[in-house]
VMD Tcl script that builds the backbone (N, CA, C; Angstrom):
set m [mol new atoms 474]
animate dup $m
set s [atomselect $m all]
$s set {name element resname resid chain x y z} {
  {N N UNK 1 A 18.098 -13.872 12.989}
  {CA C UNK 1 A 16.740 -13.601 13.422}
  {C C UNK 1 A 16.164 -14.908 13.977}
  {N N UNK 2 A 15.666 -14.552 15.164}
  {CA C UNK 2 A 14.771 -15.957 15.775}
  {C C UNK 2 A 13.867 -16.736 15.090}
  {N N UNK 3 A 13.301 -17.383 15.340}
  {CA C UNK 3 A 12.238 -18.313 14.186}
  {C C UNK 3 A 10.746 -17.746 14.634}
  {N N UNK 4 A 10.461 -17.187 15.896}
  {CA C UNK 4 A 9.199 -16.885 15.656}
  {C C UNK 4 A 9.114 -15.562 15.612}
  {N N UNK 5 A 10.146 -14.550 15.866}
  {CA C UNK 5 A 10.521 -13.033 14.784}
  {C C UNK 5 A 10.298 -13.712 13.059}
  {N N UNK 6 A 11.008 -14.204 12.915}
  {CA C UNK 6 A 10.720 -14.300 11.369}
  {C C UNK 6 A 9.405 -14.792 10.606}
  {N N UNK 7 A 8.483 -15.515 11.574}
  {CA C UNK 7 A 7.211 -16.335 11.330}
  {C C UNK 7 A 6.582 -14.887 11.700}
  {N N UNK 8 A 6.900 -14.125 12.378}
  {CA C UNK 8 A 5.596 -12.588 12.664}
  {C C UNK 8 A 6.266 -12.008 11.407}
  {N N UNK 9 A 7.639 -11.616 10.593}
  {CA C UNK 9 A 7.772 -11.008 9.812}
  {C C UNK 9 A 7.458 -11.338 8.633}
  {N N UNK 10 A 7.545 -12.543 8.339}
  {CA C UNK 10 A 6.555 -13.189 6.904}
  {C C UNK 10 A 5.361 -12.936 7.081}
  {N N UNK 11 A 4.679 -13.679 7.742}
  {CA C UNK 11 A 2.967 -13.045 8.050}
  {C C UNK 11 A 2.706 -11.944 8.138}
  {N N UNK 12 A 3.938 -10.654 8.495}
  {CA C UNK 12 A 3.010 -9.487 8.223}
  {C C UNK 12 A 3.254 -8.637 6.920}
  {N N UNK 13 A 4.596 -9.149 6.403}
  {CA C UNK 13 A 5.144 -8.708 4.922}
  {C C UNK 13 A 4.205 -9.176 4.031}
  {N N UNK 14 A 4.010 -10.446 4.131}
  {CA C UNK 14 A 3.002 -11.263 3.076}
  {C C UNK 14 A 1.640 -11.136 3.298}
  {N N UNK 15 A 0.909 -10.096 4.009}
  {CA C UNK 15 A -0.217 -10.216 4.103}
  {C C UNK 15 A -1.011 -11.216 4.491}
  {N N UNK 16 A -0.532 -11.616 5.452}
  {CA C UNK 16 A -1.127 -12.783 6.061}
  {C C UNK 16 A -0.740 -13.888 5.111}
  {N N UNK 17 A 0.025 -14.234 4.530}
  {CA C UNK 17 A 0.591 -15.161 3.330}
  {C C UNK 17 A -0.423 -14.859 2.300}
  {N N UNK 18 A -1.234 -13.337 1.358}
  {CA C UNK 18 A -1.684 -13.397 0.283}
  {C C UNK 18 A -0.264 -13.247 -0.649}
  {N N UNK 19 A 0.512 -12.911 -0.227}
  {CA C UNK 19 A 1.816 -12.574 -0.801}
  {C C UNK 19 A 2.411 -14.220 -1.411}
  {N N UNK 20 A 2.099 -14.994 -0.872}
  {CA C UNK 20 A 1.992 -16.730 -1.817}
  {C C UNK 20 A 1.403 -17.172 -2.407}
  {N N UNK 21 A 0.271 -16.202 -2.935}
  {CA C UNK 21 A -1.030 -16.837 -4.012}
  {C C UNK 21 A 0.113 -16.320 -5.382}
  {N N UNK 22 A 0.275 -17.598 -5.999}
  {CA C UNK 22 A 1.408 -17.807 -7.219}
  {C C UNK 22 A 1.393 -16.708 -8.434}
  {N N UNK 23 A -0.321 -16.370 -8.426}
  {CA C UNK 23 A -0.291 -15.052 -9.778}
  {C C UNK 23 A -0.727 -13.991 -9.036}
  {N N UNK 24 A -0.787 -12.821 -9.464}
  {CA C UNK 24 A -0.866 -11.451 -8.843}
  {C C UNK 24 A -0.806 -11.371 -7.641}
  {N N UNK 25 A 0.335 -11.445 -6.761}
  {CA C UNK 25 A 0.077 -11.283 -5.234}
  {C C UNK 25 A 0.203 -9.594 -5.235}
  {N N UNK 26 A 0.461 -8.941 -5.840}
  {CA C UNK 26 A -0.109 -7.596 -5.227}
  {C C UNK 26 A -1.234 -7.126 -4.996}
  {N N UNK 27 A -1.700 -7.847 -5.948}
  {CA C UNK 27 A -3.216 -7.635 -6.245}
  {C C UNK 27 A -3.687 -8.524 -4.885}
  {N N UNK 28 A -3.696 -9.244 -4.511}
  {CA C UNK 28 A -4.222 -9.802 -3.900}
  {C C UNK 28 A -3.357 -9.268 -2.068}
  {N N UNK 29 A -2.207 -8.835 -2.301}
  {CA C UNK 29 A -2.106 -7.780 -1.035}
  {C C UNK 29 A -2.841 -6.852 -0.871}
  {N N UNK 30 A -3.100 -6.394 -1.915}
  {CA C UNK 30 A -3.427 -4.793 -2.061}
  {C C UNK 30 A -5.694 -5.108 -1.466}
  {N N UNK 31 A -5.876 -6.366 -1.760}
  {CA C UNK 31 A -6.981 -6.893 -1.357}
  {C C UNK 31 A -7.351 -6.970 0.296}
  {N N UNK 32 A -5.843 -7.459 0.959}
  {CA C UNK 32 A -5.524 -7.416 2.077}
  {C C UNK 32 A -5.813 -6.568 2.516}
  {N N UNK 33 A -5.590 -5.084 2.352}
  {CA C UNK 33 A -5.551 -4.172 2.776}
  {C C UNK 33 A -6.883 -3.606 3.203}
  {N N UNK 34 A -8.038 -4.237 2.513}
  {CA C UNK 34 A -9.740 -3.507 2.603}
  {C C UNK 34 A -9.717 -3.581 3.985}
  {N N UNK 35 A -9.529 -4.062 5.100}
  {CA C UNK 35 A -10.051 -3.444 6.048}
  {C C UNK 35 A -9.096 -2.620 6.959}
  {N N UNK 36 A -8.200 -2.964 6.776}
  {CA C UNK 36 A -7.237 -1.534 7.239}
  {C C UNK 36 A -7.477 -0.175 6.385}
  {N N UNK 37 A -8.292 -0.578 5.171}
  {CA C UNK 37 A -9.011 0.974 4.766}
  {C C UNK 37 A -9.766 1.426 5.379}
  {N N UNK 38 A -10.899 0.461 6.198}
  {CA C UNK 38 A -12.138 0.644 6.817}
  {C C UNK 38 A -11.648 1.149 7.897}
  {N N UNK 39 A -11.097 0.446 8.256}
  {CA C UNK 39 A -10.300 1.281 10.048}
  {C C UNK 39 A -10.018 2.210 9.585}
  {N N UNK 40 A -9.182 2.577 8.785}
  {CA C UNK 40 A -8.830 4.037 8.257}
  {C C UNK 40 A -9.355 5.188 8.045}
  {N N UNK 41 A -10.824 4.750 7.629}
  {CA C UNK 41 A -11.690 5.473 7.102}
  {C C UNK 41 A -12.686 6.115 8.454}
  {N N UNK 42 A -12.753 4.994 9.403}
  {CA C UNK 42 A -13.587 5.219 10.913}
  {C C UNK 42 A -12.835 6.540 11.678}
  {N N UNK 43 A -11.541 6.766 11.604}
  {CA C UNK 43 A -10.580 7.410 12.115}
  {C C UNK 43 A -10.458 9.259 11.532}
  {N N UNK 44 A -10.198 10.099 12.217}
  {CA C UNK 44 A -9.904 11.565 11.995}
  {C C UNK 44 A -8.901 11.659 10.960}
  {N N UNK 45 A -8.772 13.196 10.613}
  {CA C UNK 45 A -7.778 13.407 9.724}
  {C C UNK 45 A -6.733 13.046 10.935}
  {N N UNK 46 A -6.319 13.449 11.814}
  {CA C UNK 46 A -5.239 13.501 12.902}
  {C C UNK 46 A -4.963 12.112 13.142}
  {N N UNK 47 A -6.296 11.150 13.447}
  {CA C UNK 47 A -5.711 10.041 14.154}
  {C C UNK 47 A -5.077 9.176 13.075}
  {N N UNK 48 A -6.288 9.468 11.951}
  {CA C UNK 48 A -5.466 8.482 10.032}
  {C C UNK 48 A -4.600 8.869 10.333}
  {N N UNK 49 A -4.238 10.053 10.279}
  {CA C UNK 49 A -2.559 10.081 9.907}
  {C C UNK 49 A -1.800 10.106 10.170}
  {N N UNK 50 A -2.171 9.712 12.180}
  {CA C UNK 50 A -1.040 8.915 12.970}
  {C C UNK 50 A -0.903 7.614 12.690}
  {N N UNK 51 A -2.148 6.912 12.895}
  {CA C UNK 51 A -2.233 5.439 12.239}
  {C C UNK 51 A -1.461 5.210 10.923}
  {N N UNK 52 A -1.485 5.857 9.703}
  {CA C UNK 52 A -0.509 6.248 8.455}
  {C C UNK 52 A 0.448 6.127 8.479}
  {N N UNK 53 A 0.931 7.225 9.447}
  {CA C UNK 53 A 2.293 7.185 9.564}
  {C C UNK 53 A 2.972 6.194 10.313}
  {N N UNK 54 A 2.162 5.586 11.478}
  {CA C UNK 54 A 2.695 4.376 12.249}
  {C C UNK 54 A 2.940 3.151 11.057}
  {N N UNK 55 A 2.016 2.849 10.556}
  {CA C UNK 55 A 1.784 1.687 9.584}
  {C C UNK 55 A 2.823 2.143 8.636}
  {N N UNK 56 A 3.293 3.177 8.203}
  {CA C UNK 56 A 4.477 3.255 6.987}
  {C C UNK 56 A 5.439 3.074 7.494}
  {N N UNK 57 A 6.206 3.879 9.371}
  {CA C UNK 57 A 7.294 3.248 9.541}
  {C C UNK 57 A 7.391 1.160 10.115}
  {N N UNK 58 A 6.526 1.259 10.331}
  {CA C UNK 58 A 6.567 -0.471 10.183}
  {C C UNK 58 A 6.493 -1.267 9.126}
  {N N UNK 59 A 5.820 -1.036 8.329}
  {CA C UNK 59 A 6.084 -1.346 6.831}
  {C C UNK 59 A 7.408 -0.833 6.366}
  {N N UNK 60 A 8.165 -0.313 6.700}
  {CA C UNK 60 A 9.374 0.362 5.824}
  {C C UNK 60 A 10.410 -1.083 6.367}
  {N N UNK 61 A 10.106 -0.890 8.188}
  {CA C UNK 61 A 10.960 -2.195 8.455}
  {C C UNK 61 A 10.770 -3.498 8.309}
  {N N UNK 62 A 9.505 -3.579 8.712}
  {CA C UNK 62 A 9.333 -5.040 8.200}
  {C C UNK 62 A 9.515 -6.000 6.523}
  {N N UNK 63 A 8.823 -4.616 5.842}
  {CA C UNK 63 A 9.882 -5.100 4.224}
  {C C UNK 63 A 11.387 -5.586 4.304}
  {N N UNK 64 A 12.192 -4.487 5.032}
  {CA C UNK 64 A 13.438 -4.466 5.143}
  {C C UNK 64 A 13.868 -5.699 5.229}
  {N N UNK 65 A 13.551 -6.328 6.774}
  {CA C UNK 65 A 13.530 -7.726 7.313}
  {C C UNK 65 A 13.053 -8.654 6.502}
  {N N UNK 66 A 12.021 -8.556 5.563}
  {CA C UNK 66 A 11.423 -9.788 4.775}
  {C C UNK 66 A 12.598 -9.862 4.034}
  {N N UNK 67 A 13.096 -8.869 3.248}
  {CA C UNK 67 A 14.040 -9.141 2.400}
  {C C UNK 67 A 15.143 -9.804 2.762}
  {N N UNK 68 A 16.325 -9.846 3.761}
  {CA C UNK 68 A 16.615 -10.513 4.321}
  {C C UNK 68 A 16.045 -11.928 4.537}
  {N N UNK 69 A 15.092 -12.318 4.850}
  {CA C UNK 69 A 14.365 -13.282 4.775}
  {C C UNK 69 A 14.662 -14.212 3.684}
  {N N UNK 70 A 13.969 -13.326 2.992}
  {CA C UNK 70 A 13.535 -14.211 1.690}
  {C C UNK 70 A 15.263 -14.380 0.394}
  {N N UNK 71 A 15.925 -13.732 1.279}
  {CA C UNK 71 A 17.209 -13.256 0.121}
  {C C UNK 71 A 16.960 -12.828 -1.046}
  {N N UNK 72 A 16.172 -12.018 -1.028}
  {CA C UNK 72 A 15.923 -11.206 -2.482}
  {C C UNK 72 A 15.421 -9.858 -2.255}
  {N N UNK 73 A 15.725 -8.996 -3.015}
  {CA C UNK 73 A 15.439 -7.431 -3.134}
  {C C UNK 73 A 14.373 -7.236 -3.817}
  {N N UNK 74 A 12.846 -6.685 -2.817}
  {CA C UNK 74 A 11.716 -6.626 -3.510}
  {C C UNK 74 A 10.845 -7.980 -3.615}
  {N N UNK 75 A 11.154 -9.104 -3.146}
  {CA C UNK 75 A 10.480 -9.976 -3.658}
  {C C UNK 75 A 9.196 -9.399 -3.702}
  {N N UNK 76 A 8.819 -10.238 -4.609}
  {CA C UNK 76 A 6.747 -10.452 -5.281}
  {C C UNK 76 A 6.213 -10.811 -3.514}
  {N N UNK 77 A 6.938 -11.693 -3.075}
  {CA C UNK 77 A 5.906 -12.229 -1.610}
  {C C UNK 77 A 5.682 -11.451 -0.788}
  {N N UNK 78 A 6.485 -9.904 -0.508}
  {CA C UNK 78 A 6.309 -8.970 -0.065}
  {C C UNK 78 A 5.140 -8.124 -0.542}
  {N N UNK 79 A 3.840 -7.926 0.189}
  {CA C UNK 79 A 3.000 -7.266 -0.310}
  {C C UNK 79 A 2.281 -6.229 0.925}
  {N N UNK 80 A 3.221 -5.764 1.556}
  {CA C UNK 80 A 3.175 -4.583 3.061}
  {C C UNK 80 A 3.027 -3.676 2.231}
  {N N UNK 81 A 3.705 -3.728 1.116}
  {CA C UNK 81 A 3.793 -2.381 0.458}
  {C C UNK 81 A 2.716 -1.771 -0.116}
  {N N UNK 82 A 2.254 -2.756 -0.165}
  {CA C UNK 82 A 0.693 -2.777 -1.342}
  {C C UNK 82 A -0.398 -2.373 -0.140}
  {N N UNK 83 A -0.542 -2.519 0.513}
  {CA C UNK 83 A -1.345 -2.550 2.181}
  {C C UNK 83 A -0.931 -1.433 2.030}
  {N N UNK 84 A 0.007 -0.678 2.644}
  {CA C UNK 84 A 0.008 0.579 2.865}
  {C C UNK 84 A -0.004 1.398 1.796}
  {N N UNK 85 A 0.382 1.396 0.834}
  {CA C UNK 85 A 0.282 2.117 -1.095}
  {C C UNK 85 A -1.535 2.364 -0.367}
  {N N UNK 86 A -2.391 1.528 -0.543}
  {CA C UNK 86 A -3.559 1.377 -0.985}
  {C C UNK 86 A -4.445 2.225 0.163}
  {N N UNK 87 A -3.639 1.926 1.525}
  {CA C UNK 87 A -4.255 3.145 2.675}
  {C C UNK 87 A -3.897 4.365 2.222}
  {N N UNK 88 A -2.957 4.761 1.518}
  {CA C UNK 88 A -2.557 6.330 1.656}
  {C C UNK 88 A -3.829 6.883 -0.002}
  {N N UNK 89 A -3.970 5.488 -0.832}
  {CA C UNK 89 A -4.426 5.873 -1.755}
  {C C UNK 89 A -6.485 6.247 -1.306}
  {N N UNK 90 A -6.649 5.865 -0.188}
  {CA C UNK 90 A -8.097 5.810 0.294}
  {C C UNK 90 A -7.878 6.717 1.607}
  {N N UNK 91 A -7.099 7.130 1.777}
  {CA C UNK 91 A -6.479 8.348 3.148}
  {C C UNK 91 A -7.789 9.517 2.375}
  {N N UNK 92 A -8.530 9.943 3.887}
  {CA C UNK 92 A -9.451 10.895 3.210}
  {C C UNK 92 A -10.729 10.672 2.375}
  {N N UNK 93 A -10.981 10.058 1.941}
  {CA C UNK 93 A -11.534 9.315 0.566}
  {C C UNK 93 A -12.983 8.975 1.656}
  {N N UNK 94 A -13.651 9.614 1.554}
  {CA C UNK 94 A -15.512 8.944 1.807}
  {C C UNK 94 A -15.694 7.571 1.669}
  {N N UNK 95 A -16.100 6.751 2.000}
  {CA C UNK 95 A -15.804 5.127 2.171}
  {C C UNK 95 A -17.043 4.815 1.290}
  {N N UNK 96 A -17.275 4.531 0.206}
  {CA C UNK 96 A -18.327 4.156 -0.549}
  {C C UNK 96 A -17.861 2.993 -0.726}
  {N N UNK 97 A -18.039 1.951 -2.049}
  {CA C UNK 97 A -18.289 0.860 -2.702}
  {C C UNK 97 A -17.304 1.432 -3.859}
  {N N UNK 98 A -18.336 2.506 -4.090}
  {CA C UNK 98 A -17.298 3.057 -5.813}
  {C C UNK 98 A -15.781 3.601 -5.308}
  {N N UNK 99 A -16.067 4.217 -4.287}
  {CA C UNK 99 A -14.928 4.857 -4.357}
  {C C UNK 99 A -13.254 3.979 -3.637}
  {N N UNK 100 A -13.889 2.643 -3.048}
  {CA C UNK 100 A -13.296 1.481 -3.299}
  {C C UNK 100 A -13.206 1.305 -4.373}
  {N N UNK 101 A -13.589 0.386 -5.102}
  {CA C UNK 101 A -13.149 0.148 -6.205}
  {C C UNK 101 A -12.298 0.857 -7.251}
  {N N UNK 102 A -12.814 2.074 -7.625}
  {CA C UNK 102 A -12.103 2.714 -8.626}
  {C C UNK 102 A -10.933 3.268 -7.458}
  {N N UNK 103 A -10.453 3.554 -6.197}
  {CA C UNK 103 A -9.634 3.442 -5.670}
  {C C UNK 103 A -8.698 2.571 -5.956}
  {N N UNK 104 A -9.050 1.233 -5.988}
  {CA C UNK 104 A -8.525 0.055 -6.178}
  {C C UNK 104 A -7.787 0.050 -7.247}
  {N N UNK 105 A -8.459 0.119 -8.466}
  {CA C UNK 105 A -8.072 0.077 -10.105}
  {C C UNK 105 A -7.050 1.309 -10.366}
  {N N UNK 106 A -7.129 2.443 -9.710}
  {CA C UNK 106 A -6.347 3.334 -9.493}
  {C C UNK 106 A -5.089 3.039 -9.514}
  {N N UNK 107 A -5.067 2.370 -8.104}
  {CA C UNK 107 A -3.790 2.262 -7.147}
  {C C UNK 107 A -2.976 0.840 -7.939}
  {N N UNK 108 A -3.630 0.255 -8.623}
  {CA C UNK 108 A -3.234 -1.002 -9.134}
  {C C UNK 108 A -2.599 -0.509 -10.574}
  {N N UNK 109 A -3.109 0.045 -10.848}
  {CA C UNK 109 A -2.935 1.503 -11.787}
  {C C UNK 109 A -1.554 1.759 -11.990}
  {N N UNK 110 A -1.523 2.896 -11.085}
  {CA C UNK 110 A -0.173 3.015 -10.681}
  {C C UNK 110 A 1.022 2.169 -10.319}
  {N N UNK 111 A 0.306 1.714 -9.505}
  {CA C UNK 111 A 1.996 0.332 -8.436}
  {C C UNK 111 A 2.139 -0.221 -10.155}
  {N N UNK 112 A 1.441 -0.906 -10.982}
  {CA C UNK 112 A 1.614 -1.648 -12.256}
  {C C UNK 112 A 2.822 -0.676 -12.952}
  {N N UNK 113 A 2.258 -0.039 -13.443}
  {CA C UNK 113 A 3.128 0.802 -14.145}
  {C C UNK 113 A 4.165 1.909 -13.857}
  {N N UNK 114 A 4.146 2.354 -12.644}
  {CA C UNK 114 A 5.165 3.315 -12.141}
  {C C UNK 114 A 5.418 4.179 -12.834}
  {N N UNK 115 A 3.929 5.160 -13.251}
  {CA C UNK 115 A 5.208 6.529 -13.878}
  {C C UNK 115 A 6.202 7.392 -13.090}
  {N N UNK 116 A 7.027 8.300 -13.739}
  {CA C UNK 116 A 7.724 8.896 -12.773}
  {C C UNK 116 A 7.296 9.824 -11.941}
  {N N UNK 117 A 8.330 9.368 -10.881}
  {CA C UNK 117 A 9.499 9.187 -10.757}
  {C C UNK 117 A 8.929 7.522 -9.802}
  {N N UNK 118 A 7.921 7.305 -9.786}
  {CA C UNK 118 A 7.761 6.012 -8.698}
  {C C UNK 118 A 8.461 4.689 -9.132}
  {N N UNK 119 A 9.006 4.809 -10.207}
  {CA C UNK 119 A 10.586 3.325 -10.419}
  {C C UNK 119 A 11.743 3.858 -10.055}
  {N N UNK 120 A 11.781 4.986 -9.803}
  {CA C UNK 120 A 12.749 5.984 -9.336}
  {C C UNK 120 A 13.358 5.470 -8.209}
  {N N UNK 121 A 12.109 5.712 -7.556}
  {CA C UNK 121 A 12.553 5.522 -5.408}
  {C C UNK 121 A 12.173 4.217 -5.331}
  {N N UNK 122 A 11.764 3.012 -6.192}
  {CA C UNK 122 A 11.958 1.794 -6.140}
  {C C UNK 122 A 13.615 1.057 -6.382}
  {N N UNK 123 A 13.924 1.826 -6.968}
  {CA C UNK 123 A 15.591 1.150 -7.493}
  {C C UNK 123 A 16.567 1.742 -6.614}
  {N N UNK 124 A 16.288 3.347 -6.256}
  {CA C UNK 124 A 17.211 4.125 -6.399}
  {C C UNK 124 A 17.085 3.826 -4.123}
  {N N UNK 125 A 16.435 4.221 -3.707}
  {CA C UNK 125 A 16.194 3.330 -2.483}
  {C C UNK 125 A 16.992 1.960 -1.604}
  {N N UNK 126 A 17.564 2.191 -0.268}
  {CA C UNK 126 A 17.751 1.276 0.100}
  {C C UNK 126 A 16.855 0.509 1.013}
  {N N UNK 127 A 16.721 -1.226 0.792}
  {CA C UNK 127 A 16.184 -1.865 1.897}
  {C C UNK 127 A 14.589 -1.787 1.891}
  {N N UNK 128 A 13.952 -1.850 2.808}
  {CA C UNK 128 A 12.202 -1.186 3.053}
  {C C UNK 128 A 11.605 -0.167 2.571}
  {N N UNK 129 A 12.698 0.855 2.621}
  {CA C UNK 129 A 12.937 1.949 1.891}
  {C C UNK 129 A 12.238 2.245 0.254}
  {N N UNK 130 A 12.905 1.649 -0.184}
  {CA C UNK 130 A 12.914 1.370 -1.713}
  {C C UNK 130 A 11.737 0.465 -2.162}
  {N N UNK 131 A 11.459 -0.520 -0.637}
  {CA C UNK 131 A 9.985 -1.394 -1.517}
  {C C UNK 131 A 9.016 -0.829 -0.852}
  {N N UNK 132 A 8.455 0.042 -0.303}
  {CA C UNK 132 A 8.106 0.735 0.442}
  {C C UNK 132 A 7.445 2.166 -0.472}
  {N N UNK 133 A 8.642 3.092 -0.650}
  {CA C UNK 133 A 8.052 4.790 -0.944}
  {C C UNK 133 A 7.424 4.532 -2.387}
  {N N UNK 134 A 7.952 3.532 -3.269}
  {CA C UNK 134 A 6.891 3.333 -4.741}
  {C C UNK 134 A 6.028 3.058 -4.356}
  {N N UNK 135 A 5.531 2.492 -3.567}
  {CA C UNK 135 A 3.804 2.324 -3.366}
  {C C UNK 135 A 3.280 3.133 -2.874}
  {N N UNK 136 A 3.852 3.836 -1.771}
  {CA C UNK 136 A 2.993 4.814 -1.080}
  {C C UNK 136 A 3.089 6.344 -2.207}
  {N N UNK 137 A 4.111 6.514 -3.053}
  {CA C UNK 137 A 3.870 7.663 -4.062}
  {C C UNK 137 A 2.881 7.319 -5.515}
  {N N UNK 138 A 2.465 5.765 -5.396}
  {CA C UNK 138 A 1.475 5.214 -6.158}
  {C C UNK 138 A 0.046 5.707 -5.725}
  {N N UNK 139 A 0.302 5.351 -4.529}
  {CA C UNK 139 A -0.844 5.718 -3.268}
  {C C UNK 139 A -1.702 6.999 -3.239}
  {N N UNK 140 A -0.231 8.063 -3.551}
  {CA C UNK 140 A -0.480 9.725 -3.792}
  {C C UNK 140 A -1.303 9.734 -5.078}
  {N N UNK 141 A -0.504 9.278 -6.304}
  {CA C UNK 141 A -1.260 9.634 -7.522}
  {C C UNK 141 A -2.725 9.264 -7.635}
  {N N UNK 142 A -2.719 7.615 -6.833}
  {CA C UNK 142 A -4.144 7.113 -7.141}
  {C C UNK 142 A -5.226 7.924 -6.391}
  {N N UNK 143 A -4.734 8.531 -4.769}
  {CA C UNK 143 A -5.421 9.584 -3.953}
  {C C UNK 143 A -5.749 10.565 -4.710}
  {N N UNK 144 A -4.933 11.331 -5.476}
  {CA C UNK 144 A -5.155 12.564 -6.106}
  {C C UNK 144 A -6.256 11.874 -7.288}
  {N N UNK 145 A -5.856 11.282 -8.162}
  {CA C UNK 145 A -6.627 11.176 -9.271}
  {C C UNK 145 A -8.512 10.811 -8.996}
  {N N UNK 146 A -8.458 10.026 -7.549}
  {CA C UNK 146 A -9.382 9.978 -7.437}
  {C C UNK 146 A -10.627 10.762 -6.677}
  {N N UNK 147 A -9.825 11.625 -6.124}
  {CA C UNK 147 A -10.479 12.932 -5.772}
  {C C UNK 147 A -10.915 13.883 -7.199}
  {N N UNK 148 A -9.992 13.813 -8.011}
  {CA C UNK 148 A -10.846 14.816 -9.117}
  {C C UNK 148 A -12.045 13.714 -9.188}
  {N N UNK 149 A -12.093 12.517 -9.434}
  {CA C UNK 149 A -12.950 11.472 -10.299}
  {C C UNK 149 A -14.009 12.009 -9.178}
  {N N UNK 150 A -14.206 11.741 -8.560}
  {CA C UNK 150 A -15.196 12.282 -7.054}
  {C C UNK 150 A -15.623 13.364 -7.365}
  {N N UNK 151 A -14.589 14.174 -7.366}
  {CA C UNK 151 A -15.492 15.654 -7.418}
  {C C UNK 151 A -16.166 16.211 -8.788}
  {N N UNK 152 A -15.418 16.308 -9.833}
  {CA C UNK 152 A -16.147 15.631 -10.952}
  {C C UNK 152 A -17.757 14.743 -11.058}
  {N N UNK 153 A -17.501 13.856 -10.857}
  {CA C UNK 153 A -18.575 13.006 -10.876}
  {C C UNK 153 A -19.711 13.271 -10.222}
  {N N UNK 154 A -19.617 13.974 -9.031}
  {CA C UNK 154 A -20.542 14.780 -8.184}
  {C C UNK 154 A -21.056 16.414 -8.821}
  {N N UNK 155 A -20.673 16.500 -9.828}
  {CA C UNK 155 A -20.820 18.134 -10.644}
  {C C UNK 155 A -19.943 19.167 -10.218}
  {N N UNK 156 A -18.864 18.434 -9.761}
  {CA C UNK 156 A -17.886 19.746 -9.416}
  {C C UNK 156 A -18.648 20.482 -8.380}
  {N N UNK 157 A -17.884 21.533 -8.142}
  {CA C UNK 157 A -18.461 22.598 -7.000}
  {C C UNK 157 A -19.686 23.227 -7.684}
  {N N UNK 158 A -21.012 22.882 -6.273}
  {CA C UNK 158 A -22.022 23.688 -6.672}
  {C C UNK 158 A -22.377 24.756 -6.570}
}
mol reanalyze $m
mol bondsrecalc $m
mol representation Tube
mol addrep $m
């Protein structure tokens, strides 16, 4: 790989290098991500979820390539994953303050702990692949969970 291919593929794996802040870089990817929520959020069901889907197959490769990079499977400095986990987890989602946040805690939620099957398609996965679909099925749970919290919280259907 060329040297300034690999200088665009670190910078965009690492979140603009939040993926080098030494303690929680997911957390601090997954921080990255607030305004690619906002764009997200400006956008249609149709166009999000072309934009979605564009941003997941580039994230699938560019992980791929970091890894290579970095010679390690999954590294921590990789935090694309967390960027896109955190769009699919605010996909739809009314753009408040709260519904950031507890979005946030959600999705951090999840990627942390991985119930199943999301350590599943982290291990079991090759390449981008594998660092990649655990976040975005993190993404799902934290989406879903936070739609009940929403609708709920609003009195359910009136």
């Amino acid at each position: 790989m060329d040297t300034i291919r690999e200088e665009i593929v670190v910078a965009a794996a690492t979140g603009v290098y939040t993926g080098y802040i030494p303690f929680a870089p997911g957390t601090f990817g997954t921080v990255a991500a607030i305004p690619f929520c906002f764009l997200l959020s400006l956008l249609g069901p149709i166009w999000g979820a072309l934009f979605l889907i564009g941003f997941f197959w580039g994230a699938v490769r560019i992980a791929g390539e970091a890894e290579e990079v970095f010679g390690k499977k999954d590294s921590g400095r990789i935090v694309i994953d967390e960027i896109v986990g955190f769009l699919v987890a605010l996909f739809l989602i009314p753009w408040t303050a709260k519904s950031l946040v507890v979005g946030f805690v959600l999705f951090r939620f999840f990627d942390i702990f991985k119930p199943y099957p999301i350590r599943m398609l982290e291990t079991r996965l090759p390449g981008g692949w594998g660092v990649v679909a655990d976040d975005v099925l993190a993404g799902v749970y934290a989406n879903v969970v936070l739609r009940c919290f929403l609708y709920f919280l609003q009195g359910g259907a009136q």
